[in-house]
Structures are given as C-alpha cells and as structure tokens.
LOZA-513932 format. One line per 5 residues: number of its first residue (from 1); for each residue x, y, z of C-alpha. Coordinates in Angstrom, 2 decimals. Each point is the difference from the previous one (the first is absolute). Example, Ala and Ser with C-alpha at 12.3 -4.5 7.8 and 13.67 -1.06 7.14 Angstrom:
<atoms>
1	12.30:-4.50:7.80 | 1.37:3.44:-0.66
</atoms>
This chain:
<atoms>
1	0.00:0.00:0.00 | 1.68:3.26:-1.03 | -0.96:3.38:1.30 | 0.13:3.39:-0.68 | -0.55:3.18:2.36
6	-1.49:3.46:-1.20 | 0.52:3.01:1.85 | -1.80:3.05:-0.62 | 0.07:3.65:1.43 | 2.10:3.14:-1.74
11	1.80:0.21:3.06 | 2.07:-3.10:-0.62 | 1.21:1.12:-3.28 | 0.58:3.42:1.64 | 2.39:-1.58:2.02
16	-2.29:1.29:3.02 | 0.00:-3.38:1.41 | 1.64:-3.14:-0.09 | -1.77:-3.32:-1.07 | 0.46:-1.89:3.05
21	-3.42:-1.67:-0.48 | 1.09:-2.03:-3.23 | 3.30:-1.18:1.97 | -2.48:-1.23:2.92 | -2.46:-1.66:-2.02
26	3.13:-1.89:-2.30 | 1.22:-1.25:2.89 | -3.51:-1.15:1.07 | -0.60:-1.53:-3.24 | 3.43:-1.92:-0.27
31	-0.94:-1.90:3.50 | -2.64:-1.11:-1.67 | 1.36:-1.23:-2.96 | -0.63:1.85:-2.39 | 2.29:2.18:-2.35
36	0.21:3.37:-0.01 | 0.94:1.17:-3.88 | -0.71:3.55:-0.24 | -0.88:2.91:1.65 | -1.72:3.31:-1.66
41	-0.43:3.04:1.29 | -2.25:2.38:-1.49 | -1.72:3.87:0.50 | -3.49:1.02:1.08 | -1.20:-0.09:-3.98
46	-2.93:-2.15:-0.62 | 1.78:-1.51:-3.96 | 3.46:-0.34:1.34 | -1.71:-2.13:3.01 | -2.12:-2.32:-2.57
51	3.28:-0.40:-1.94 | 2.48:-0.93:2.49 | -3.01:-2.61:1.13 | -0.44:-1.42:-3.45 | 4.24:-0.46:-0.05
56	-0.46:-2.18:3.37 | -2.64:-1.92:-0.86 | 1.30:-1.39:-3.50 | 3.45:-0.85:2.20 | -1.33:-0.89:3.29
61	-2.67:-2.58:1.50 | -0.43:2.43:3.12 | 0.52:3.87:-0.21 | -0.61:1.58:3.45 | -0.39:4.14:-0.56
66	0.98:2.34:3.23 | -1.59:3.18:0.44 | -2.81:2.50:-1.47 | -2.65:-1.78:2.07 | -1.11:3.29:1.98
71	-3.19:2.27:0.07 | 2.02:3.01:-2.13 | -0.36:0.71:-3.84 | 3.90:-1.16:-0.53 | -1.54:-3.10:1.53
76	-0.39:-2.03:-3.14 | 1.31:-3.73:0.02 | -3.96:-0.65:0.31 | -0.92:1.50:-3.08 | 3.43:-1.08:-1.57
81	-0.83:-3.52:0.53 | -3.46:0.00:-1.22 | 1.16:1.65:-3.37 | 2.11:-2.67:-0.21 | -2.29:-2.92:0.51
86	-2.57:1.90:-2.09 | -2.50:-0.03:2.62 | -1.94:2.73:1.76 | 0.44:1.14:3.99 | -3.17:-0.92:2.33
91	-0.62:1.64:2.89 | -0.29:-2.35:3.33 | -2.64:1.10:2.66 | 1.77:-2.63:2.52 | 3.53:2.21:-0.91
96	-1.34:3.00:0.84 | -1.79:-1.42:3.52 | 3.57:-1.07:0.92 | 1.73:3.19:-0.84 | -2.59:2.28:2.22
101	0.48:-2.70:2.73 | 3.34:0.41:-0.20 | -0.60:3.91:0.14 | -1.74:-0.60:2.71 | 2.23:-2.18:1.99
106	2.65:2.58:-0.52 | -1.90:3.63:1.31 | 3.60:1.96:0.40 | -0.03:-0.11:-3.95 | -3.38:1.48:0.03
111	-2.50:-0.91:-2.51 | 0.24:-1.78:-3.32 | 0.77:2.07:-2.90 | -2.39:-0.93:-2.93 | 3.10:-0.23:-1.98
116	0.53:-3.51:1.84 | -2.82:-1.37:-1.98 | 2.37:-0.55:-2.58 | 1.38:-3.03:1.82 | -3.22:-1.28:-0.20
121	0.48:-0.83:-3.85 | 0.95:-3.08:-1.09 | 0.76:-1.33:-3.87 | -2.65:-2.37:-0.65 | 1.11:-3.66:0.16
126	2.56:0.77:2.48 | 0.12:-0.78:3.72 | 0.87:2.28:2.78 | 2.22:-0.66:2.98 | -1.22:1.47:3.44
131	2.25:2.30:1.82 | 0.83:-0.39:3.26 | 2.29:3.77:0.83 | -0.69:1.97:-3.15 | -3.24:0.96:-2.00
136	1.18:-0.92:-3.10 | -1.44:-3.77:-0.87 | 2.23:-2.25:-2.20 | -0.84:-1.51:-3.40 | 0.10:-3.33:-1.61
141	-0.63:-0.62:-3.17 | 0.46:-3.18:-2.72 | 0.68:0.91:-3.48 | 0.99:-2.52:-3.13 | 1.90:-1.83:2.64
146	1.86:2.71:1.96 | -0.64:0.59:3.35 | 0.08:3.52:0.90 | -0.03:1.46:3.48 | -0.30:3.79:0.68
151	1.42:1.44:3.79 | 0.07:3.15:1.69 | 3.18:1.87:-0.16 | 0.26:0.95:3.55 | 2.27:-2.69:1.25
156	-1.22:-1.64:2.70 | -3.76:-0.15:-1.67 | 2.03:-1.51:-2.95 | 1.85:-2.75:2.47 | -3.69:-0.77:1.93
161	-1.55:-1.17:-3.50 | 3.43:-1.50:-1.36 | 1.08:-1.95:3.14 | -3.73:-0.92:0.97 | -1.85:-0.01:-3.33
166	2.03:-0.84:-3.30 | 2.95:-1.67:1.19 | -1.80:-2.97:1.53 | -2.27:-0.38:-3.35 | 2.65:0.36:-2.15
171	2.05:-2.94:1.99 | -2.63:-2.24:0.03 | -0.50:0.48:-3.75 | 3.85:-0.35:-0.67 | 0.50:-3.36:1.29
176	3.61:0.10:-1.50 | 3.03:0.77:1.11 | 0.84:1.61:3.50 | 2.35:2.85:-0.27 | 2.23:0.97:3.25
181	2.90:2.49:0.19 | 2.37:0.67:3.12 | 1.25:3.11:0.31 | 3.79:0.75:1.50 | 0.71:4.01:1.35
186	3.66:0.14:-0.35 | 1.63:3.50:1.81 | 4.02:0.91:-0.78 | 0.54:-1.37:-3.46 | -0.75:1.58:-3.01
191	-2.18:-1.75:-2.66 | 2.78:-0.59:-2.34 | 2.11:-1.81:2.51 | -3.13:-2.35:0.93 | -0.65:-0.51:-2.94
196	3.76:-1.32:-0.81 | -0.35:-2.03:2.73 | -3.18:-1.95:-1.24 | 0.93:0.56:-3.67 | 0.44:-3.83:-0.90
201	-3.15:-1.40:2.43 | -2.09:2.92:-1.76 | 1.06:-1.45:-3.73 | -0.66:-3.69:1.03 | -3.41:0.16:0.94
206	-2.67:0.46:-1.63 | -2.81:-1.28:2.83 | 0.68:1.63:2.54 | 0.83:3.54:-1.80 | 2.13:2.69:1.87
211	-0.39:3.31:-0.60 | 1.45:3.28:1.87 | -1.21:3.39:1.13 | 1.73:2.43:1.37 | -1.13:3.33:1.95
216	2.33:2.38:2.14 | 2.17:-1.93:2.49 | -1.64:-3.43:-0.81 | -0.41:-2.78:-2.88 | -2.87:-2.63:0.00
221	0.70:-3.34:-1.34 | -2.88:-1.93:-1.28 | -0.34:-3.57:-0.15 | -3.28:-1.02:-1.82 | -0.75:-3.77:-0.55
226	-3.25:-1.09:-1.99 | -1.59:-3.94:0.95 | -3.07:-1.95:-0.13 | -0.76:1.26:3.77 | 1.38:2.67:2.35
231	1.81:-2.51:2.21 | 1.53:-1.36:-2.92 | 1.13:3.07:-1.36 | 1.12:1.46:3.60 | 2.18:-3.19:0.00
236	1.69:0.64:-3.25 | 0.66:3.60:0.98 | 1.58:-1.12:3.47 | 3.31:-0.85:-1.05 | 0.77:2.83:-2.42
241	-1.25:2.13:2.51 | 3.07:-2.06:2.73 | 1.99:0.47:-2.76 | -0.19:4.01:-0.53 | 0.44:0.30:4.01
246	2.69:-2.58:-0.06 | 1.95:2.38:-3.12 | -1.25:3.44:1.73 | 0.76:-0.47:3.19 | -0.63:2.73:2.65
251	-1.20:2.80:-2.24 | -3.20:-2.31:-0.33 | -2.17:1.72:2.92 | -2.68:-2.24:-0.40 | -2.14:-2.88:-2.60
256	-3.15:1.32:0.92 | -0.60:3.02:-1.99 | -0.04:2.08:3.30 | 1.65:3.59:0.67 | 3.16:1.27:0.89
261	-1.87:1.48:3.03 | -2.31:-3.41:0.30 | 2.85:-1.74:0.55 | 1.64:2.24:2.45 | -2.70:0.05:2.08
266	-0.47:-3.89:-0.64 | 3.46:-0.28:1.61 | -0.42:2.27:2.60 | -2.76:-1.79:1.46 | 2.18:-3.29:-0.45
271	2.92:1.57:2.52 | -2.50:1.79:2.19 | 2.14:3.30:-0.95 | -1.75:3.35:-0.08 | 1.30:2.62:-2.63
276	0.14:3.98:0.01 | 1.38:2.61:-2.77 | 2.01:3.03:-0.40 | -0.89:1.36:-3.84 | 1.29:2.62:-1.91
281	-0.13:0.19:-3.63 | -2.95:-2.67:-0.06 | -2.02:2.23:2.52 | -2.36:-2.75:1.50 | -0.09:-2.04:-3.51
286	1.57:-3.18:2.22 | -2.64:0.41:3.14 | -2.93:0.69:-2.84 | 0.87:-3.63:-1.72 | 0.23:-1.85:3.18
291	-3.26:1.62:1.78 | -2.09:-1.01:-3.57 | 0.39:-3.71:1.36 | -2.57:-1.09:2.44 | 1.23:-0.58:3.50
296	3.21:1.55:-0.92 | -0.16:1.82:3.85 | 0.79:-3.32:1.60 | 3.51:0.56:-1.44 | 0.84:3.53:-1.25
301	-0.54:3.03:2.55 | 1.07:3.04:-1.87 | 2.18:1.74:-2.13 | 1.00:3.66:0.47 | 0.08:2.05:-2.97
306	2.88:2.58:0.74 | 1.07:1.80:-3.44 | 1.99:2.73:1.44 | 3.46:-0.26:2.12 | -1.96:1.57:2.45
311	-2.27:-2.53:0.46 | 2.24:-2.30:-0.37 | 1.92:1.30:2.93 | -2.98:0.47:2.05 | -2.27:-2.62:-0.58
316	2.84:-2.84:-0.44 | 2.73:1.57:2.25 | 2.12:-0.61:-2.77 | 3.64:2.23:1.21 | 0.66:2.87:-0.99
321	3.54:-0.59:-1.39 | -2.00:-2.93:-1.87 | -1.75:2.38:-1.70 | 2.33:2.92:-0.51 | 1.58:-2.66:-2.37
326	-3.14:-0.47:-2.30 | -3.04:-1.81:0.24 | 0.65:-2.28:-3.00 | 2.54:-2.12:2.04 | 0.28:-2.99:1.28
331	0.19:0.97:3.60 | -3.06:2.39:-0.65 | -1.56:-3.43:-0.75 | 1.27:-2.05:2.68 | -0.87:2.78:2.59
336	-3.31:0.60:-1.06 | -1.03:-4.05:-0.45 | 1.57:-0.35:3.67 | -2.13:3.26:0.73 | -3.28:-1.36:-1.44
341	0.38:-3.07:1.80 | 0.87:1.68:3.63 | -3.42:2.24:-0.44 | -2.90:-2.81:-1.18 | 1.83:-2.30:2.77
346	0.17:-2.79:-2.65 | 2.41:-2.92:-0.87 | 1.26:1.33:-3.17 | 0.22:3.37:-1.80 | 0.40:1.16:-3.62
351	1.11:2.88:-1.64 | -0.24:1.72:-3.35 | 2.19:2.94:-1.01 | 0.96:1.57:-3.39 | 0.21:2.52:-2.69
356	-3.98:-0.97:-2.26 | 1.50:2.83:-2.29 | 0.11:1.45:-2.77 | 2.18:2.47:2.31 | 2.83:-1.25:1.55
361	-0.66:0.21:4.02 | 2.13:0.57:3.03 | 2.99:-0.79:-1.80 | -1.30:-3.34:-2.02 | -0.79:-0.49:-3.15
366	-2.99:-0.67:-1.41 | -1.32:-3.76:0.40 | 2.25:-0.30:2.99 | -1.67:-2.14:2.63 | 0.48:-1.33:3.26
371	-1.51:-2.85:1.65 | 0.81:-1.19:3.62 | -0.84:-2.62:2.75 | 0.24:0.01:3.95 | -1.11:-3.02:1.59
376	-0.79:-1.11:3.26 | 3.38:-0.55:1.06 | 1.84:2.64:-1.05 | 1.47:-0.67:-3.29 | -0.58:1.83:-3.15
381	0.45:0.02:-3.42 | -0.40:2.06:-2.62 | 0.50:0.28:-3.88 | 0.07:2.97:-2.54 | -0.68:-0.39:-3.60
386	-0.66:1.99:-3.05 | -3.57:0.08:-1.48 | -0.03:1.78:-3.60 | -3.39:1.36:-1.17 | -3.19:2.56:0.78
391	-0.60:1.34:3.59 | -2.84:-3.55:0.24 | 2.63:-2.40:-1.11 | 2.71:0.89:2.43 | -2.46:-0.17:2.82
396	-1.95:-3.50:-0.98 | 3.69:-1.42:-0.32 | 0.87:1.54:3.57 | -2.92:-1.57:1.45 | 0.71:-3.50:-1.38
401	3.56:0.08:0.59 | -1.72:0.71:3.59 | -2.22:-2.39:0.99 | 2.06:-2.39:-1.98 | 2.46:0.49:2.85
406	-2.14:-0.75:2.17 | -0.94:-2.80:-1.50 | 3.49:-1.38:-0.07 | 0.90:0.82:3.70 | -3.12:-1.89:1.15
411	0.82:-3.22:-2.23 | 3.50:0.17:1.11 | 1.49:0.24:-3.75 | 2.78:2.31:-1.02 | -0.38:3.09:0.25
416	0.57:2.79:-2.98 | 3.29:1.87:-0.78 | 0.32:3.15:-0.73 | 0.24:1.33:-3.34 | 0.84:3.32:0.15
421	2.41:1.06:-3.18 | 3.51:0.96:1.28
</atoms>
C-alpha cells in the first residue's frame, strides 16, 4: 500500500510555517506498513488543490490531505475535494448540532460564528470523522480505488484523527508488511565522520536501510527494517542497530529516538543527582529544554540566567580577578558552574559562557564557547570550542555541547577536550 500526503495552506509555501504534520503522519504511516512515496504541498487555491489531488491519486492507493478544513473562506480542501470527485457538498443537520454543542461546551469562546456552518458541509459520498479537540470534522472518501482522507491542519486535531481514526483502518486493510525504524541521537561527531564509520554496513544492506540526518550539534542514524510482522522486522533491525552502537561508541546518547535533554534527565534520575545552571550566551535556552519534559523538577532545580559580569559576579560569586580577565574563559566557566551549583544546593552544576556574535565579546571571538562541569565532589571540567555560523547556530551548538557533558559525566565516559585554536 503506497501513500501520499497533501498539505495545503499559503503559509507553508510562504515559508510561515514548517510542515511538521506530514513528518508526523509518515512516521505514523510507516509503523503501519505502509509506504510513504510523496508528499505535496500546495496554496489556498481551489485548481491547484484539485490538481495536486488528481497527481496523488493516479500514484498512490491512500492520499491523506492536511489542512484547509476550517470555518474561513481560505478554508477550501472541502470544496477542493468535491470538485475533484465531481460531486456536490451537502449540508449535515447532525454536523451542525455538534458544532453548537461544542460552542456551547466551550462559553469562554462565546457563541458560534455562523461562519462555522461551513464545517457542516460534507462532499457527498464521503464520510466524516468526529472530532474530539477541534471543530473541524475529518473526511473519508473512496474514489476509483484510492482512499483519501482529509485532516485538520492544527496539529494535534490532525494526530487525534490520524493516531485514533486512519491509522488503525489503514493497518487492518494493509495486512502486509510491518515497517519499524530505530532511531540513534549521536552528540560530538559530525555527520561526515559517522557516516565514514558506517560507510561499508550502510552499502551492504539493503533490508534494514540506514540513512543519516544531521541538525546542529547532533546526527540521527536510522535503521529501518521491513518484515512480514513488527516483531519480525524489530528482530532484523536489532543487530544493525548493536552494530552502529558497537562502531559509534559513546557519541551514541541513546537508541530510542529520545532528546539530548530526555536523556539527561533520564540519567539524572538513574544517579539520584540533581542539576542547576549558570547561562550566558544561551540565556535560559538549556533550563527552557529541560523544564518542556514532564517531571523534569524531580531532577533539575534552576538555572540562573546572568548575561552581564555583573551578574555574574553577584549572582554566582564568580571573583573578581576571574572576571577582570574576561568572561569567555575557562575559569569564568568553572567559577560560575561551581557557582550555580553552590546556590540551587544541587549535586551537579553547569555552565554556559561565550561570544553568540556576530561581534566579537569580552575579548573572544565570535562562536567562542565555553562549557563547564562541577560535580558533587569537587572536580570540574571544562572544554572550549569554536562554533562557526549565525547568532542561533552558535548557541544550539553551545547547548548540546552542554548537556552532552552532562550526559557524559553521569555515564562515566570520557569527557571532551578542548578545542580552542592556538
């Protein structure tokens, strides 16, 4: 069964947003065994819509279109789809009793617009899925053998009727092949060199596949196996998946497709450590990532945010002299992560310090970074590096290169050198 994904809205080809919705629902789809061939995306025009849906269909037994489902004139994936079945829209008293309930359910909106009604219309022939969180109802609709499926953009609307709705039909009307991939985070080796390292395992195999992806301060290894059943196809991806660890080594931070900061706080429940931070350039980006987990309090207590030497100096306690000598040091960094640690009263503290750019700061360059460790019983360690690139770049990479030393204390591993030109 092959399958192709639609996504509509003007603001996707604007570059206003990014399609995270057709990633989510390929993933979806590939559990359940069936392939993924294409993806469209298209603009809020009523032809361009009815053409990129005739291209799926004649290449596709399922095409599943995102977006355009809403009570607005630009909403038009209805109409779209109608046109292109050649069939007219019918207006559903039972839709419209389940929007006004839904109005009513929810008084801080106030009332119904009549505008709303529009959900109410459905192409004739098709089916509509319920929604649960949204207003928009989902569509489902057979045509010359291609099953097409029509979601709300909004994601998790999309990911109710997707997860709850079409994935479990679909499966049951595959029947094939299962399709499973395992997912390795690697931090503190560039794609290229990962890749060099798997380069004769990735040209032998054909089932499983790997395939790479790489983002700032990390590369993802995939390992995808296709079998007759998900068990069978789990157990063919097993030992390329030992076998990548076994080559990678201790960059691989985990086999689960978790986070950097997942893991981090995975292992810091593990040791029964607590963890504070000191952060500079990243102002609060490393607390923000590890506070977006759930019950991320049982193991992280703070971070200070102290951007200025005076606040470094006051806040941190970090010396004087320490700081007369620039803040983009390493003893800035060990002072402040021994700081940080000594105020939250936890096991362990991190620090971040550096130059984001484009201006060179306190004496640093731009992209200079610090990164340092204090630990429960007094040791420390810290490591300086170079990160080239925009003001973003420089501080994603300094909060990897962060919580991937803390990830590396905590497992007991070796620890990063510093790489600091000169």
């Amino acid at each position: 069964m092959r399958a192709e994904i639609v996504a509509v809205g003007t603001e996707l080809l604007l570059g206003q947003i990014a399609d995270t919705n057709a990633r989510w629902m390929s993933e979806q789809l590939a559990l359940a065994g069936i392939d993924v061939t294409n993806h469209q995306a298209v603009g809020d025009n009523l032809e361009r819509i009815v053409e990129a849906l005739r291209l799926a269909a004649a290449r596709a037994d399922v095409v599943l279109v995102s977006g355009g489902l809403g009570p607005t004139e630009d909403d038009i994936t209805r109409d779209a789809i109608a046109a292109f079945a050649g069939v007219p829209l019918v207006f559903h008293a039972e839709l419209e009793t389940m929007l006004r309930e839904k109005f009513r359910r929810w008084p801080a909106i106030g009332e119904m617009p009549e505008s709303n009604l529009r959900q109410a219309f459905v192409p004739e022939g098709a089916r509509w899925i319920v929604p649960d969180r949204g207003t928009a109802p989902g569509l489902s609709m057979r045509l010359d053998g291609t099953r097409l499926y029509a979601v709300p953009g909004v994601p998790d609307e999309m990911q109710e009727m997707v997860g709850d709705t079409i994935v479990p039909e679909l499966r049951e009307l595959a029947g094939g092949d299962a399709i499973v991939s395992r997912i390795l985070r690697c931090a503190g080796m560039g794609e290229s060199a990962v890749a060099e390292r798997l380069a004769d395992v990735f040209a032998s195999s054909t089932n499983p596949t790997i395939a790479y992806l790489a983002s700032m301060g990390e590369v993802k290894v995939r390992v995808t196996a296709k079998a007759a059943s998900r068990a069978e196809a789990e157990a063919l991806a097993e030992p390329f998946v030992a076998e990548v660890r076994s080559r990678l080594g201790d960059v691989v931070f985990t086999d689960d497709d978790e986070t950097l900061e997942q893991a981090v706080l995975r292992l810091l429940g593990m040791t029964e450590h607590t963890l504070a931070c000191a952060e500079s350039l990243t102002g609060g980006g490393v607390g923000a990532r590890l506070t977006a987990i759930p019950g991320s309090s049982s193991a992280f207590v703070g971070s200070a945010v102290v951007y200025t030497a005076e606040a470094k100096g006051r806040v941190l306690g970090v010396p004087k002299d320490v700081l007369a000598a620039g803040t983009v040091t390493e003893a800035c960094a060990l002072a402040m992560a021994t700081g940080a640690r000594d105020l939250y009263g936890s096991d362990i503290g991190l620090a971040l310090t550096g130059a984001a750019g484009p201006e060179p700061h306190d004496g640093a360059a731009p992209g200079t970074v610090w990164v340092a460790i204090a630990g429960p019983d007094g040791s420390t360690h810290a490591r300086g590096f170079v990160s080239r690139g925009e003001r973003d770049r420089v501080r994603r990479w300094a909060e990897q290169a962060g919580l991937d030393l803390i990830r590396r204390y905590l497992q007991g591993v070796p620890l990063p050198v510093t790489s600091l030109p000169g």
